[in-house]
Backbone as a ProteinNet text record, in pm:
[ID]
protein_1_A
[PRIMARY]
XXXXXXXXXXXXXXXXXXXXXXXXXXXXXXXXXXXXXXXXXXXXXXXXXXXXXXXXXXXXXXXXXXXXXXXXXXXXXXXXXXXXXXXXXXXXXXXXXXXXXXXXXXXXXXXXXXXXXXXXXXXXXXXXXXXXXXXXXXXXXXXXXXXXXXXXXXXXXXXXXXXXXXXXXXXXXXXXXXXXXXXXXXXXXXXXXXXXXXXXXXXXXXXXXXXXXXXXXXXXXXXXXXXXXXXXXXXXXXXXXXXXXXXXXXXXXXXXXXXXXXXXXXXXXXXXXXX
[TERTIARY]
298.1	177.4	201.5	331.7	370.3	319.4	358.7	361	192.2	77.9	-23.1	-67	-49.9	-75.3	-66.7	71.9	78.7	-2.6	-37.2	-114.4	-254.1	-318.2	-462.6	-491.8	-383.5	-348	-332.2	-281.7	-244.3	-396.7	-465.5	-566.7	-662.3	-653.5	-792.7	-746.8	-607.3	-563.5	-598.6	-527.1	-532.4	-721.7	-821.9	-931.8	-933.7	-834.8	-856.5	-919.7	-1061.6	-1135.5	-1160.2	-1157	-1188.9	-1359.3	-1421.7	-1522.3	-1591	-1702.8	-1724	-1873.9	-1937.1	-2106.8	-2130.9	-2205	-2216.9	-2317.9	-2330.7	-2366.2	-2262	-2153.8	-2030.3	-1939.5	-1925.2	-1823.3	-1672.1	-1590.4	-1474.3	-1486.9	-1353	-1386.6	-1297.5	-1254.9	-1176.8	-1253.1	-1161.2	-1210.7	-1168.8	-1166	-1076.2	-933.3	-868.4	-731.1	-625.5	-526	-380.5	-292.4	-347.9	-220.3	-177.1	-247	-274.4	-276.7	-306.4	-288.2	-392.6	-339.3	-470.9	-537.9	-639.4	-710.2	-831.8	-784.5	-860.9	-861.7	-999.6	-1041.8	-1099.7	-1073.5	-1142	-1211	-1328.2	-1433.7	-1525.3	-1606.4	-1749.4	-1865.1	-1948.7	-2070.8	-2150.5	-2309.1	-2440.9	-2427	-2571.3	-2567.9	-2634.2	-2627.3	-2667	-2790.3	-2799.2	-2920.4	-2890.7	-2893.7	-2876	-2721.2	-2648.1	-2490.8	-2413.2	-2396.4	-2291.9	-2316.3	-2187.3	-2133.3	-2041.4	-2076.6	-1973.1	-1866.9	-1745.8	-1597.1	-1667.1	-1638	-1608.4	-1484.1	-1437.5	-1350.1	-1374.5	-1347.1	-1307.5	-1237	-1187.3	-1065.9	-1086.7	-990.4	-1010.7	-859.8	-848.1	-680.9	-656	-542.8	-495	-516.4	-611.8	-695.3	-674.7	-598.7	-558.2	-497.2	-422.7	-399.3	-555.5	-606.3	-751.9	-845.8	-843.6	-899.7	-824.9	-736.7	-633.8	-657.1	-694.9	-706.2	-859.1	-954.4	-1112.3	-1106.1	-987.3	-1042	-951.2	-849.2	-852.3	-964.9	-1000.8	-1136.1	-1217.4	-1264.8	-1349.8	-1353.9	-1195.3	-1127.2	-1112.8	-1005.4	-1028	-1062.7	-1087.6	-1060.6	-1141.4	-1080.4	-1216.7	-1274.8	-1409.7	-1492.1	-1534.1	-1469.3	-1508.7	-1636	-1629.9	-1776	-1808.4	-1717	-1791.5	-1922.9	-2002.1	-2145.4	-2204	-2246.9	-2288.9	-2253.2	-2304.4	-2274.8	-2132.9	-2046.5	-1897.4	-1880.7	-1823.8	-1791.3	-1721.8	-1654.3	-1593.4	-1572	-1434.2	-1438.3	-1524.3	-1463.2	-1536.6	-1566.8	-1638.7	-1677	-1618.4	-1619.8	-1552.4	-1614.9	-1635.6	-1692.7	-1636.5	-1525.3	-1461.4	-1510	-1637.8	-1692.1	-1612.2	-1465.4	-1388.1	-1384.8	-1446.7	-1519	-1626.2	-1681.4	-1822	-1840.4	-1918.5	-1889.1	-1931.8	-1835.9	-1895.3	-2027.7	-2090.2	-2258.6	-2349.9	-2308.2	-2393.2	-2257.7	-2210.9	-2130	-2200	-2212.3	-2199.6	-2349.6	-2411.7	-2560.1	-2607	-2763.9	-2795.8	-2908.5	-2885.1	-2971.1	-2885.6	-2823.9	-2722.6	-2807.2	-2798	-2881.5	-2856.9	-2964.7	-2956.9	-2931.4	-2971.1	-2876.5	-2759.3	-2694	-2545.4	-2472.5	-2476.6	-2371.9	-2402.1	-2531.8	-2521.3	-2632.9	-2645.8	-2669.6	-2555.4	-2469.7	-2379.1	-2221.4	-2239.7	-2106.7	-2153.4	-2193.8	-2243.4	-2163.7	-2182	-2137	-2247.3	-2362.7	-2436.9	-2484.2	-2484.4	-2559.1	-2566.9	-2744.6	-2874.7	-2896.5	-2951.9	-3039.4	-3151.9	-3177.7	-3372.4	-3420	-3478.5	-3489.2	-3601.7	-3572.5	-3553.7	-3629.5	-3690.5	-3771.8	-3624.5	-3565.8	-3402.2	-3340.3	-3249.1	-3147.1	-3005.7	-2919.6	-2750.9	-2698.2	-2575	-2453.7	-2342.9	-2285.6	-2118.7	-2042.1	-1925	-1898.3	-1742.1	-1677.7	-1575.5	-1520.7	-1605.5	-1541.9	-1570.1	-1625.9	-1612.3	-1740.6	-1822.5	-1977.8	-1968.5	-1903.6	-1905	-2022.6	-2053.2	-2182.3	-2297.9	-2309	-2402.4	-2418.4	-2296.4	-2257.6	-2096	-2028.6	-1891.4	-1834.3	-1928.7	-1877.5	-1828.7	-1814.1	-1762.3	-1602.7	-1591.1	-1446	-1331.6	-1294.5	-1150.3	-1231.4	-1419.1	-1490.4	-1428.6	-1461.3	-1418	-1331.2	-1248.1	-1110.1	-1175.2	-1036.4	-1061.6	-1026.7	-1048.1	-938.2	-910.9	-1033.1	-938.5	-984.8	-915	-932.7	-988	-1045.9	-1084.9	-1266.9	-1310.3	-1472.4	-1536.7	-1629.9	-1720.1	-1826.5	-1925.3	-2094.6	-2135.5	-2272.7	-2368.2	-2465.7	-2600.4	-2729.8	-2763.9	-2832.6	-2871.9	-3017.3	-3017	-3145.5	-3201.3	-3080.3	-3099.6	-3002.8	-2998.7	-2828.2	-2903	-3007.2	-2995.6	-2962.8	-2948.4	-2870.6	-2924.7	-3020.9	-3076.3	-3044.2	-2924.6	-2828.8	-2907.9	-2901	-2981.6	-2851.9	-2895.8	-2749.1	-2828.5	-2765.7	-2857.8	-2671.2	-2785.1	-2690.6	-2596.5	-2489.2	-2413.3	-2475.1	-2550.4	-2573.9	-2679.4	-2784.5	-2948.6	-3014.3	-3160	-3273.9	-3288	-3175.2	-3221.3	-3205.2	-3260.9	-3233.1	-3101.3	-2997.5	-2862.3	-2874.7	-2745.2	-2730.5	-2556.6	-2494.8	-2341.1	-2301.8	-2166.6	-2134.5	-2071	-2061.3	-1965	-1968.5	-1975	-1982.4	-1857.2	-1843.1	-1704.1	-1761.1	-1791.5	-1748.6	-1618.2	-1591	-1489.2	-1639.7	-1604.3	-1670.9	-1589.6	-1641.6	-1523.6	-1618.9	-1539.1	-1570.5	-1660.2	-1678.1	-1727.8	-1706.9	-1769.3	-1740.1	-1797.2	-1918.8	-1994.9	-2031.5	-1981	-1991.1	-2105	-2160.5	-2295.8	-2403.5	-2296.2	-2418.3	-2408.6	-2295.1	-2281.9	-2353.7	-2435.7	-2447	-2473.6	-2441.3	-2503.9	-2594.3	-2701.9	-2784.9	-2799.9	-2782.4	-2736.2	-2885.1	-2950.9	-3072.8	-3039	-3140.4	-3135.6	-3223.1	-3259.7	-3348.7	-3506.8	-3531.5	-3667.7	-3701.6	-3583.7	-3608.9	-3545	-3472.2	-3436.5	-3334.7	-3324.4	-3222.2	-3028.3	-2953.4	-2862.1	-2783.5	-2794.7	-2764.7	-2717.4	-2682.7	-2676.5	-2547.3	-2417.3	-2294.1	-2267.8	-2189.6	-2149.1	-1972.9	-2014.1	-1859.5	-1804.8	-1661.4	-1562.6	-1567.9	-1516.6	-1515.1	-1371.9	-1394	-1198.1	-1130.6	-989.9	-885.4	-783.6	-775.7	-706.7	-743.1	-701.5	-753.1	-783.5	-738.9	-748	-952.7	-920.5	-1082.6	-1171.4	-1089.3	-1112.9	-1164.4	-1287.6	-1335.9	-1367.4	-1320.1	-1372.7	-1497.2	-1548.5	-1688.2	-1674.4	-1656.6	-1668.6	-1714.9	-1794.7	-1915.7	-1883.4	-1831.3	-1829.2	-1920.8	-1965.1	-2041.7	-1952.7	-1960.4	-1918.1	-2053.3	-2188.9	-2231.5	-2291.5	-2336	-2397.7	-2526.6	-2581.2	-2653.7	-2711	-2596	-2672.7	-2759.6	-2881	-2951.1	-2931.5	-2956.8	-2982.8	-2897.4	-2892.8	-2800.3	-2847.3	-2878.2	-2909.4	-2833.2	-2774.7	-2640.4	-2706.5	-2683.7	-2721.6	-2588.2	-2574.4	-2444.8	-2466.4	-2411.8	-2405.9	-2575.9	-2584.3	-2785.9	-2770	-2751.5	-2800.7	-2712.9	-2796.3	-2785.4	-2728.4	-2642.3	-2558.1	-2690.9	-2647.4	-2745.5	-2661.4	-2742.7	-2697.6	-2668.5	-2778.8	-2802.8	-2728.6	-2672.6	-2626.8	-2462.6	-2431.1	-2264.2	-2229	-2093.3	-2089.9	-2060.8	-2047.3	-2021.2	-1917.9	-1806	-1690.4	-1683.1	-1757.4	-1748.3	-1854.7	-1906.2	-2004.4	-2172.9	-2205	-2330.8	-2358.7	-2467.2	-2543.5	-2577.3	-2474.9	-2506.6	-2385.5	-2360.5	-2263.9	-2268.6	-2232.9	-2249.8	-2125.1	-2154.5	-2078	-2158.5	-2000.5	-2022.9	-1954.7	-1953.7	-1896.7	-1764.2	-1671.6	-1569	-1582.3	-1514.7	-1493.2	-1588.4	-1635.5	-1779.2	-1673.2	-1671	-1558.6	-1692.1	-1699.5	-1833	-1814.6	-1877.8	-1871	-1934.5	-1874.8	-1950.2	-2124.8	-2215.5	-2339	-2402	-2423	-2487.2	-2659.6	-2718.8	-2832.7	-2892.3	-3026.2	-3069.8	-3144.3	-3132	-3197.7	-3122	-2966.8	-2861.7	-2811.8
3232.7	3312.8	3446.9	3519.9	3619.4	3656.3	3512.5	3491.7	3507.5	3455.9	3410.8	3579.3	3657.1	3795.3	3874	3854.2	3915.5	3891.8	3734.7	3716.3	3791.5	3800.1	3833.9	3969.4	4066.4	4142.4	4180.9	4127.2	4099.7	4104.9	3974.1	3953.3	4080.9	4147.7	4300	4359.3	4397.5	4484.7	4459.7	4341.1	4318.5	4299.6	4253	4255.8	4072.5	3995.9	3860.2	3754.1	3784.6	3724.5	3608.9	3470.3	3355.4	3323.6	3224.8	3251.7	3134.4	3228.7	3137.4	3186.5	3081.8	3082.4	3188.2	3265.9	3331	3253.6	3146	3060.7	2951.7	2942.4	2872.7	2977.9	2887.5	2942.5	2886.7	2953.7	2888.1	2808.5	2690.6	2602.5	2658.1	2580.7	2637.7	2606.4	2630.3	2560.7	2652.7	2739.8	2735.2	2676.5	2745.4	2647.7	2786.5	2692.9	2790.1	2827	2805.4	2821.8	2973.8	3001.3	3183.8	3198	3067.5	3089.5	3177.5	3261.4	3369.9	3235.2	3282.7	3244.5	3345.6	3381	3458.2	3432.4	3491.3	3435.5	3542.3	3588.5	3679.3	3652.3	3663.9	3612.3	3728.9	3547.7	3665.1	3595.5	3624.7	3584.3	3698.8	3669.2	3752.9	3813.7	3888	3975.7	4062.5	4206.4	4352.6	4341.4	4252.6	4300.1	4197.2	4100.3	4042.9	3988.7	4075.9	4106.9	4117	4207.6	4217.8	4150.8	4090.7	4017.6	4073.9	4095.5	4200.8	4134.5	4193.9	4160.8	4115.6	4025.4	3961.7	3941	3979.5	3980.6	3884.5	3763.7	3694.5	3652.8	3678.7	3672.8	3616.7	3568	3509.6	3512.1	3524.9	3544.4	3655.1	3674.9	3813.3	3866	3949.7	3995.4	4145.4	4210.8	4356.7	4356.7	4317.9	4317.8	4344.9	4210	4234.8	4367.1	4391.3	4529.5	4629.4	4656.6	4779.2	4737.5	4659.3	4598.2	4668.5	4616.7	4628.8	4847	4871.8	4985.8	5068	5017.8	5096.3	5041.1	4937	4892.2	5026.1	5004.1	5116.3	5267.9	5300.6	5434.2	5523.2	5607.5	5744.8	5881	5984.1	5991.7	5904.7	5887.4	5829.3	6000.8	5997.5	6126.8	6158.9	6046.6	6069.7	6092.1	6178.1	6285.5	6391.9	6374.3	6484.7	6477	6598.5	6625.6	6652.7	6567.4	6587.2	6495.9	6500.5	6359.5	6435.9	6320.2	6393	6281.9	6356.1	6273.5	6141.9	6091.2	5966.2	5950.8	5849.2	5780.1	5732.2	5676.9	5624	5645.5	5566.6	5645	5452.8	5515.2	5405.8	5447.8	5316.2	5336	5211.1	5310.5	5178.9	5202	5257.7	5262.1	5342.7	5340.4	5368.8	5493	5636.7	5738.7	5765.5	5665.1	5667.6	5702.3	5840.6	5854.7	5775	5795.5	5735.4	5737.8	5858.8	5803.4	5769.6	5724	5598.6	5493.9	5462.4	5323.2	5227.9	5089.6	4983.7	5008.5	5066.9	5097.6	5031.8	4951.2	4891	4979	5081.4	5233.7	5306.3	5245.4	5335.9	5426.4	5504.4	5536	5549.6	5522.9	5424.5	5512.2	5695	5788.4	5801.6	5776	5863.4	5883	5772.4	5773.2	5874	5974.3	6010.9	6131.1	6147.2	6299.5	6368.9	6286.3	6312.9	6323.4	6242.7	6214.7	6139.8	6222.5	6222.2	6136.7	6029.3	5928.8	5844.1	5919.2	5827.9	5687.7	5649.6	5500.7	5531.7	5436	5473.2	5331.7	5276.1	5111.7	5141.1	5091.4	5067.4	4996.9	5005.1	4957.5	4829.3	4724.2	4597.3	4521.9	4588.6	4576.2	4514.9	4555.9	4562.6	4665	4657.3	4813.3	4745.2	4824.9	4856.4	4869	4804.9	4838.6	4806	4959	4978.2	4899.7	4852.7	4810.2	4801.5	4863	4884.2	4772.3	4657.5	4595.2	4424.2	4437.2	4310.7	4274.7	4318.8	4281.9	4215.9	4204.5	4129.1	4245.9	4364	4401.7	4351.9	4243.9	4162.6	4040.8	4002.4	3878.6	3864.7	3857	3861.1	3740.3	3651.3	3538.4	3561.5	3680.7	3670.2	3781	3729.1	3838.7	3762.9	3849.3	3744.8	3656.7	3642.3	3627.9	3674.1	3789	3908.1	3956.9	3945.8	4020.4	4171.8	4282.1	4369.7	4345.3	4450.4	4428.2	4607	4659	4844.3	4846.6	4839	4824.6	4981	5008.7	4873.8	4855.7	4953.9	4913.2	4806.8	4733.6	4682.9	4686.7	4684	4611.5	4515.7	4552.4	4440.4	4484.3	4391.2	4423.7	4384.4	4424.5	4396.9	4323	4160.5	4131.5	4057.6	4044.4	3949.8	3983.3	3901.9	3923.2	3986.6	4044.3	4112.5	4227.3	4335.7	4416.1	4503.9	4559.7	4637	4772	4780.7	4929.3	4942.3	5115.1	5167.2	5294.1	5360.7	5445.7	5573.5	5712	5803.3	5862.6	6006.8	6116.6	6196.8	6167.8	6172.4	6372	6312.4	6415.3	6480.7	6377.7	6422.8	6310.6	6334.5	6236	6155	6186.5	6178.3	5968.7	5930.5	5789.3	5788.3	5681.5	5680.6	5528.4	5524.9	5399.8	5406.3	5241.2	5264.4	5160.2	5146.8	5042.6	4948.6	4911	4844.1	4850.2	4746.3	4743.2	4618.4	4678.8	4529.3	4514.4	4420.7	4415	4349.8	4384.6	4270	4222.3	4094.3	3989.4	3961.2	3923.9	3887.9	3750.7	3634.5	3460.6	3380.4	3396	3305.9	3183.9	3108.4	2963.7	2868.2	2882.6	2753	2866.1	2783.1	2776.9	2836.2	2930.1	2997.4	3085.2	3067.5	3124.4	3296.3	3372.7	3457.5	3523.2	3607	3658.3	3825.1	3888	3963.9	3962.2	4009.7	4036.7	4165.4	4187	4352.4	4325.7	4452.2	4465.8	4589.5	4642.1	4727.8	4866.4	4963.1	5048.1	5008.7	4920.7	4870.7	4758.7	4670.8	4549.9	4446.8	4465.5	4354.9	4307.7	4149.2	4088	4088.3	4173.3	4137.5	4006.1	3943.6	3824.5	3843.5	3694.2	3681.7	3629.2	3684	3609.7	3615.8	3471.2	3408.9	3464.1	3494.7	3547.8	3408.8	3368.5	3248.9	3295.9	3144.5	3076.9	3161.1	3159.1	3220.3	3090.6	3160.5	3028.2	3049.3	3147.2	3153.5	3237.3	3209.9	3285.4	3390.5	3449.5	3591.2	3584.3	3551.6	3526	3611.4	3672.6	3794.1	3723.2	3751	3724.7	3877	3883.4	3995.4	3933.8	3994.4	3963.8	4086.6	4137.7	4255.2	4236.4	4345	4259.9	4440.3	4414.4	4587.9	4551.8	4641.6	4611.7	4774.6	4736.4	4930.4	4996.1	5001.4	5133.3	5136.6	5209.9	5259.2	5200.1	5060.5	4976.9	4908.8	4931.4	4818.6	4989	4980	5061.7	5006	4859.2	4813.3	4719.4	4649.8	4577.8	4481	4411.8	4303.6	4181.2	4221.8	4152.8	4071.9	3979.2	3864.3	3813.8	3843.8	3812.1	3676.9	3568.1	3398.3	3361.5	3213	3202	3196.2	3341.1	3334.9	3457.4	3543.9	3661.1	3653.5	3779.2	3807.8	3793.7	3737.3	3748.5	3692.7	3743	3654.3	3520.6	3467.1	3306.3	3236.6	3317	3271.9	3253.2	3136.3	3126.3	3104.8	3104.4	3115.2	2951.1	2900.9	2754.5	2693	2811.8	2693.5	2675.7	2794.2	2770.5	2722.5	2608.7	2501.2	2520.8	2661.1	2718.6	2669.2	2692.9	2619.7	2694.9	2816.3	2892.7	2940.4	2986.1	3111.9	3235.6	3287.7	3417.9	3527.6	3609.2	3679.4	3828.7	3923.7	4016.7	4120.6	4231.7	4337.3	4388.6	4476.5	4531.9	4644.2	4707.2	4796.6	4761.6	4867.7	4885.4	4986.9	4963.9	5034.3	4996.5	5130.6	5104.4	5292.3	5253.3	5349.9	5472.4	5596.9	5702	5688	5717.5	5701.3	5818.4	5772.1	5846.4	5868.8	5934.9	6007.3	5853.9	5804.8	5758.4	5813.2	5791.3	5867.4	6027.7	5966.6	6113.7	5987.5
12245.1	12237.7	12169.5	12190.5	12125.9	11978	11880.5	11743.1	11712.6	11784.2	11774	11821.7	11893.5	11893.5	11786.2	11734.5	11616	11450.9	11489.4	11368.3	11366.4	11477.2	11481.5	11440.6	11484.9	11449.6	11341.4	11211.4	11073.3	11029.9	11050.5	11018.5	11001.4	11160.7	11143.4	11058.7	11029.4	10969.9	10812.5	10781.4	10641.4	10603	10703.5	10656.9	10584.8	10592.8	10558.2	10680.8	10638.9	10769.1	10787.2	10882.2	10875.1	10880.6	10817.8	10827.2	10917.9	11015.8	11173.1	11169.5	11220.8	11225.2	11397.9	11374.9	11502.1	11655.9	11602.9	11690.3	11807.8	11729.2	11745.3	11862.8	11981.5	12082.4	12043.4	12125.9	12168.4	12266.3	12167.6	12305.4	12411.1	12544.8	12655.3	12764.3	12881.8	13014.4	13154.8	13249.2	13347.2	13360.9	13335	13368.8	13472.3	13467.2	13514.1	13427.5	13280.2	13198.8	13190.9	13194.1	13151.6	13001.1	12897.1	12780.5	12721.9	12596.7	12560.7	12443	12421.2	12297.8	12236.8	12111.9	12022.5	11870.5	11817.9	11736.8	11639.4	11507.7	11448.2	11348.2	11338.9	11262.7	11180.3	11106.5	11075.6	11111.8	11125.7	11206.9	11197.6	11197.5	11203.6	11096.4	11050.6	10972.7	10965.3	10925.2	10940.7	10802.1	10704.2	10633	10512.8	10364.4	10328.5	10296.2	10290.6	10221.9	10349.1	10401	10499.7	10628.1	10651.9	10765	10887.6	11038	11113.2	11075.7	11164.4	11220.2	11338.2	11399.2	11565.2	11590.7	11725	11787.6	11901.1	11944.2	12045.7	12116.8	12235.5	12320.6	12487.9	12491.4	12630.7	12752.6	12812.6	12906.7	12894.1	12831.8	12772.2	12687.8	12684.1	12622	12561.9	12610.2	12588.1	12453.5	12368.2	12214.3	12168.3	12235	12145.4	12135.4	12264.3	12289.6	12234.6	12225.7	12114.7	12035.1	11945.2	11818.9	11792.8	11873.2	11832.3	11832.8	11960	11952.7	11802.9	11727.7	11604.1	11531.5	11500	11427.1	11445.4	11545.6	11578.6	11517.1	11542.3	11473.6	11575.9	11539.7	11644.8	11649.1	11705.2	11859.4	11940.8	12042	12182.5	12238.8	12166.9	12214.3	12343.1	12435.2	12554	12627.5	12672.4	12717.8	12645.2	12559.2	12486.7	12423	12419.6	12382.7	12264.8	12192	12031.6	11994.5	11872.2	11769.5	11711	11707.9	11686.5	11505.3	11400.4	11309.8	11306.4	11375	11375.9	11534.4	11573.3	11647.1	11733.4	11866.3	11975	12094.1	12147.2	12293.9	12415.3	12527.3	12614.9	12770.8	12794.1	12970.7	13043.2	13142.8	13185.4	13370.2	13410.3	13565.6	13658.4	13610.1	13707.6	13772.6	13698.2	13717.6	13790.2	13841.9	13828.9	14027.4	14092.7	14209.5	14294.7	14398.6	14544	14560.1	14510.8	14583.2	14485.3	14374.1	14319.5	14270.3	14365.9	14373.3	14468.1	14468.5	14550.2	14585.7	14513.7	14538.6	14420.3	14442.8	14335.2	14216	14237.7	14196.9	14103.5	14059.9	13953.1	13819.3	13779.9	13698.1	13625	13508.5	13366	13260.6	13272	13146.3	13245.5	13327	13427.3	13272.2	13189.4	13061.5	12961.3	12975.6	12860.2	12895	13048.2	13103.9	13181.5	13314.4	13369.5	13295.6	13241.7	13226.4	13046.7	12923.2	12810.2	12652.3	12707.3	12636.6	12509.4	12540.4	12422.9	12493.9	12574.6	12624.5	12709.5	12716.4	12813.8	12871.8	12973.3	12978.8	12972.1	12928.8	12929.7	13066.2	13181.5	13257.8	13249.1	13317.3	13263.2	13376.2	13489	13591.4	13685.4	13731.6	13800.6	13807	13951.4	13919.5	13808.7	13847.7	13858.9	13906	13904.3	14012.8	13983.6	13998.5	13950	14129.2	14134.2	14265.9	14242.6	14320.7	14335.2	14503.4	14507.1	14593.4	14566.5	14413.8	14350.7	14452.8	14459	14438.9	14609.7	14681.3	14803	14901.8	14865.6	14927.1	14911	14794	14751.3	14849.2	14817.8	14899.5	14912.7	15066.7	15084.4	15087.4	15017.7	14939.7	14804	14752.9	14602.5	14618.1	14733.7	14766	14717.1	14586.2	14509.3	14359.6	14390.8	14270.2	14114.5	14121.2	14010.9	13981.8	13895.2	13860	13753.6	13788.4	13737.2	13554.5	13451.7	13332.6	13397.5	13426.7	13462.2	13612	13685.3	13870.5	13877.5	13964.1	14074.4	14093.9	13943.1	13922	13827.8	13858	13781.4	13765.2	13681.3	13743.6	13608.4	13673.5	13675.4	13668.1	13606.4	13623.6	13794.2	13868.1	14026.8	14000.7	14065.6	14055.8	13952.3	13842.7	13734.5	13669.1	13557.9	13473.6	13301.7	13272.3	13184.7	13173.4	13039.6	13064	12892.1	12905.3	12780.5	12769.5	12635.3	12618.7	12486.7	12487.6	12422.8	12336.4	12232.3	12233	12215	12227.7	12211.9	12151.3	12091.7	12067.2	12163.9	12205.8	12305.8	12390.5	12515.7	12561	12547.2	12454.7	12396.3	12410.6	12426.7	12390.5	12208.4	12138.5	12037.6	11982.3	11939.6	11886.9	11804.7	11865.7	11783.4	11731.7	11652.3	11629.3	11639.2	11624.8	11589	11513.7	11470.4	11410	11487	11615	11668.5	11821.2	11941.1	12032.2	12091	12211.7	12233.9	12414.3	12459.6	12624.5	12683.4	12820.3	12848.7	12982.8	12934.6	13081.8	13190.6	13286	13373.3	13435.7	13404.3	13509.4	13398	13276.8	13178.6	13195.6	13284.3	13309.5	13229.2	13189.3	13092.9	12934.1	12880.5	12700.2	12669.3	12604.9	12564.1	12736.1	12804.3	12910.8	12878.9	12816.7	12806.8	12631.9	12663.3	12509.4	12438.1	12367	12339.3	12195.7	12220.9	12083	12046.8	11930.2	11866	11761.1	11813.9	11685.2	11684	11570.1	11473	11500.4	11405.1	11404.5	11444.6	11396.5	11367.6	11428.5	11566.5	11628	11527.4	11474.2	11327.5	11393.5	11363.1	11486.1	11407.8	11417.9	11375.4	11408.9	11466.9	11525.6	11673	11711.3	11893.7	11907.5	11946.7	11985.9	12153	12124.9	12271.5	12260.2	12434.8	12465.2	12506.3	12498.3	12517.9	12614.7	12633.5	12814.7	12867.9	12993.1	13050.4	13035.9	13024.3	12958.2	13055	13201.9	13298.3	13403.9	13535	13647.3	13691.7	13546.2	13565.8	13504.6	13426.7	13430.3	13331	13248.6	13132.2	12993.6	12975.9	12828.7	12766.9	12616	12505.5	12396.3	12393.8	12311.1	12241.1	12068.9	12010.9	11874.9	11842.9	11689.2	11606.9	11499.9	11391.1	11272.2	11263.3	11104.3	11017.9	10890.3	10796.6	10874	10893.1	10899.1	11066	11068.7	11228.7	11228.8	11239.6	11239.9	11359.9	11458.6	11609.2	11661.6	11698.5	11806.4	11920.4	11949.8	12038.8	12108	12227.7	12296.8	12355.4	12372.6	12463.5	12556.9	12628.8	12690.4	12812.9	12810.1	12911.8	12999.1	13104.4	13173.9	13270.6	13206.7	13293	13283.1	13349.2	13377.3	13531.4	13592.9	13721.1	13799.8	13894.8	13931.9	14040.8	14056.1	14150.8	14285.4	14436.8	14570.3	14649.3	14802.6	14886.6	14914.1	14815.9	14830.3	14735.6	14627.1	14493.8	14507.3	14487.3	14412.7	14289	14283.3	14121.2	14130.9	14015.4	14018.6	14038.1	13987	14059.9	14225.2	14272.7	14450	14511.3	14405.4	14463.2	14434.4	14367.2	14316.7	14185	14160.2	14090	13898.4	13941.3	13794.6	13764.7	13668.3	13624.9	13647.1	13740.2	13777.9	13657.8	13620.1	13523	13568.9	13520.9	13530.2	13396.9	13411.6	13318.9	13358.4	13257.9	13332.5	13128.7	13105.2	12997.5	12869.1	12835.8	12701.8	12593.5	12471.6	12379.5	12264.4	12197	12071.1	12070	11895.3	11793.1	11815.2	11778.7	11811.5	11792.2	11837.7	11806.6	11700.6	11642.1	11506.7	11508.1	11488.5	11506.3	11400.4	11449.6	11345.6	11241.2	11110.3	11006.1	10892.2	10984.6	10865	10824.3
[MASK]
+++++++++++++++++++++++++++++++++++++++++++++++++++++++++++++++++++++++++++++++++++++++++++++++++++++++++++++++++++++++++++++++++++++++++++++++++++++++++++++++++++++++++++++++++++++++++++++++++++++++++++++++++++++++++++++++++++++++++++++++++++++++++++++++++++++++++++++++++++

């Protein structure tokens, strides 16, 4: 697997891209191997001509993510406030306080009034919830469910599995856009239940990619889409077909859906729309 790290690697770098329909998953299944599988592509498109970078990864997944985040470029702007000339911004929950944790009320600017990162949700008739105990306040049937990729927070949409990100000018009301968004998933069990759709300024559909299935117990899928300019406004992330509840399991523990969740968001500084 070593050798197969290093190639993918080669690949972002050198820019020699394989070419993959953005409709098309990886295949893969649950297993014990702990084998990684990733895939760098092109798929969707930003306007007649250009095609993103996709990044797909599944197991061990962390090359991939250092990988997407030089794509991206640096600095990581953090919290910092303003539209900053280059790099990126990153939200990995783990910050995020005790008293809007494990609560399904999380609030939808925290990213980009509190703590000023440029991403907002659009509320979606549902809360949020960051959970630092792997969602078992939901139901303490999902205890050991969820693996971390950055311990010991995650979330989720509360109440349904959509998930509408919006980007603003880090720390303003103003409309942003970026070039590049990455999630890590965590429990991708069935082929296409996972997706994000990236539109544009104007609702224009840049296309819809499926995150790969997990390929080991750890249970880690990467889903990451770059275009050259600051083009996605919008997000549309659909996590599994079926919502975290009391009544709900995930399917391998005998339930009837894919329950999926979030763990680290890595995407492009947000750029004001219209400079």
């Amino acid at each position: 697997m070593r050798a197969r790290s290093t190639i993918v690697a080669l690949v972002i770098v050198s820019g020699a891209l394989l070419a993959w329909s953005c409709s098309r998953e990886l295949p893969g299944a649950p297993s014990t191997s702990g084998a990684r599988s990733a895939t760098v592509a092109r798929g969707g498109s930003s306007g007649p001509t250009e095609k993103p970078t996709v990044v797909m990864s599944s197991g061990a997944i962390e090359p991939d993510v250092a990988a997407f985040r030089a794509l991206l470029g640096d600095p990581n702007n953090a919290a910092t406030p303003g539209e900053q000339p280059a790099g990126r911004r990153e939200v990995n929950w783990d910050g995020v306080p005790a008293a809007v944790t494990n609560t399904d009320d999380f609030p939808n600017d925290f990213f980009n009034t509190t703590s000023p990162r440029g991403l907002f949700y659009n509320r979606t008739g549902h809360g949020l919830e960051v959970s630092d105990r792997g969602f078992t306040d939901v139901n303490p049937a999902y205890a050991g469910e969820f693996n971390t990729f950055s311990a010991p927070k995650l979330f989720s949409p509360a109440g349904g599995n959509v998930v509408d990100v919006r980007f603003r000018v880090a720390g303003s009301d103003a409309e942003a856009a970026v070039t590049g968004i990455g999630v890590v998933f965590v429990d991708v069990d069935k082929a296409g239940s996972t997706t994000m759709q990236l539109l544009g300024e104007h609702g224009q559909d840049l296309g819809t990619f499926k995150a790969p299935v997990r390929s080991d117990d750890r249970g880690l899928s990467f889903l990451a889409i770059k275009f050259s300019n600051p083009v996605i406004s919008r997000v549309k992330i659909v996590t599994g077909d079926g919502r975290l509840a009391p009544d709900e399991l995930d399917v391998t523990a005998g339930g009837r859906h894919d329950l999926v969740v979030m763990d680290n968001f890595l995407y492009g500084e947000p750029h004001r729309i219209g400079d």
